[in-house]
N, C-alpha and C positions, 0 to 999 in steps of 0.2 A: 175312885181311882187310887191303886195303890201307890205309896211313894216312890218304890222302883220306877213306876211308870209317869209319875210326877219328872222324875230325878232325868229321864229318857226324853222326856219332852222336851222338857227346858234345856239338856243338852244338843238336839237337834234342831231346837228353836235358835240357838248361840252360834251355834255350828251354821246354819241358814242366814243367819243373820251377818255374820261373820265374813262367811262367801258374797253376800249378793254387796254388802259395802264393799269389799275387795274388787267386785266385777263395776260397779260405780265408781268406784275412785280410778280404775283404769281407766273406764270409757269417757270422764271426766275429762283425765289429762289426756287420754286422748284426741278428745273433740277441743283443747285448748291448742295444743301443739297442730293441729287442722286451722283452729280459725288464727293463730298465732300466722301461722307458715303460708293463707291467703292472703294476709295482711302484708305481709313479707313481699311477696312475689308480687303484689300488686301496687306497691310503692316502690319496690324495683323497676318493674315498666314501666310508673311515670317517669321514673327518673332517667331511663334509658332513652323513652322519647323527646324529654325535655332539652337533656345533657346530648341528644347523639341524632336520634333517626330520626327527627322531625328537621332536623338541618340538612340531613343528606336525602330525603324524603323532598326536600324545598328543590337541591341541585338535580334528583332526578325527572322531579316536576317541569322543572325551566328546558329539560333539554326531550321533555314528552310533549310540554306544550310547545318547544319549534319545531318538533316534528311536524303535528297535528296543524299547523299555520301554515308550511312550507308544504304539504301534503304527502311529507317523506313516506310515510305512514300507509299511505294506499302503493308507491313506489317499491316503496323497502318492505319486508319481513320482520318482526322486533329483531331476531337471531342475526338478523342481516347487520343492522343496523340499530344496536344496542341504544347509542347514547350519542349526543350532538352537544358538541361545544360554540360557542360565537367565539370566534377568535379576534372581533374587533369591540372596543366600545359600544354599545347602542345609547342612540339620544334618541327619542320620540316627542313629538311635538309637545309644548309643555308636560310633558312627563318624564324627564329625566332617570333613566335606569341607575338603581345604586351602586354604582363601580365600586366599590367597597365588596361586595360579596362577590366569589371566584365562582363561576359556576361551571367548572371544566373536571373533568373524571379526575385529575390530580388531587382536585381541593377537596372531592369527596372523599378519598384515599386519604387523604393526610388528616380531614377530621375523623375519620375512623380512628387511622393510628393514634390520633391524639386524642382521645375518647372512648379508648382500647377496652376501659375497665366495664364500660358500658354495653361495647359491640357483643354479639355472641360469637361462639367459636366457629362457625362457618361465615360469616361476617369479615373477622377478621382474620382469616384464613384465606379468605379471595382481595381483601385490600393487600395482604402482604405480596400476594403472586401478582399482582395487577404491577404493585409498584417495581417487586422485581423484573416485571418483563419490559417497563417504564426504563429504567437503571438499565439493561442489555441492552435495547435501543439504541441510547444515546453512545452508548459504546462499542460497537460491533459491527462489521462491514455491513454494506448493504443485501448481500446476500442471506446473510444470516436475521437480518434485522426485519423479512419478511415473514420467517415463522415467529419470532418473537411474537409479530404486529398481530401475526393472526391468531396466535396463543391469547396474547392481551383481549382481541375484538370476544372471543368465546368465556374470555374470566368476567370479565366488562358485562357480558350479558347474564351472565350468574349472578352479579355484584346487584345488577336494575334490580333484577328478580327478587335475591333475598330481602333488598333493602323493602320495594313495594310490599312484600308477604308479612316480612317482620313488622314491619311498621303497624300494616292495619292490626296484625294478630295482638300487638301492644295495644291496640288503641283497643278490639276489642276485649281483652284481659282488665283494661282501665275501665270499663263500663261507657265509652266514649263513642259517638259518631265514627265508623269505618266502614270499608265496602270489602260486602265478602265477595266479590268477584275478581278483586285484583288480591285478597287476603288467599284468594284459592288459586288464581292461575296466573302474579306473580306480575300481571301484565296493565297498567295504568289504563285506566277508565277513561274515554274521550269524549260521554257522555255533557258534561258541563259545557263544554265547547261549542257543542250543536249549536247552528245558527239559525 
């Protein structure tokens, strides 16, 4: 081989060599800023379920399972009949219910708001309108205070919805126990219940 062709070699051996590190050092940091940014998102939603949706996940629980007890559930529609507050105390025979926890559409709204950094933005975009139609309500004739109520009863049933879908789709982003039929149609699972 003559040296010209030595000198050719070894320059498209450099030149090759030169390229395919350049295309590894890319795909490199690539595939870091990928498993950096899983890592990321995935310590995000624990944090999210920990700090937020698993406590409004509890208050929408409380008012699926009186539905499911009361048998609102075969009565009503979800749309119908979004969410159910107890407006009194309950004591149950040595089992004392924790009055410390509010389990009324208000206290889910306010831990939203107050765990805003957490909620997503259709999340807290439906606590903010719930609670403004809450605020007109309390101030505005009675006439007026009927479309309010039934503005609120349609955000209410958006709010169930995100919360049940977010929730599970968190849990499964967390690698954690969820159900994909409330994570897909939004709507609490009555199966546990069955007697």
């Amino acid at each position: 081989m003559s040296a010209s062709n030595s000198l050719m070699v070894a320059v498209i051996s450099i030149i090759v060599t030169l390229f395919a590190n350049i295309v590894i050092q890319r795909l490199r940091s690539r595939f870091e800023w990928f498993h950096a940014s899983g890592i990321f998102q995935r310590e995000h939603a624990y944090n999210q379920l920990q700090e937020l949706y698993l406590e409004v996940y509890g208050i929408v629980s409380q008012s699926e399972f009186l539905k499911y007890y009361y048998g609102l559930h075969h009565s009503f529609s979800f749309m119908d009949l979004p969410f159910v507050e107890v407006q009194d105390k309950l004591t149950l025979q040595q089992c004392p219910v924790d009055n410390s926890i509010d389990f009324s559409s208000m206290a889910m709204v306010t831990c939203i708001m107050n765990n805003k950094q957490y909620a997503s933005p259709k999340l807290l975009k439906l606590a903010v309108a719930y609670r403004f139609c809450e605020e007109q309500i309390q101030k505005v004739k009675k006439e007026e205070k009927i479309e309010y109520q039934k503005e609120q009863g349609q955000i209410m049933y958006e709010l169930v919805r995100t919360v049940i879908q977010e929730t599970n789709g968190k849990l499964k982003q967390c690698g954690m126990e969820f159900l994909e039929t409330e994570r897909s149609t939004g709507q609490m699972d009555y199966s546990i219940y069955k007697r």
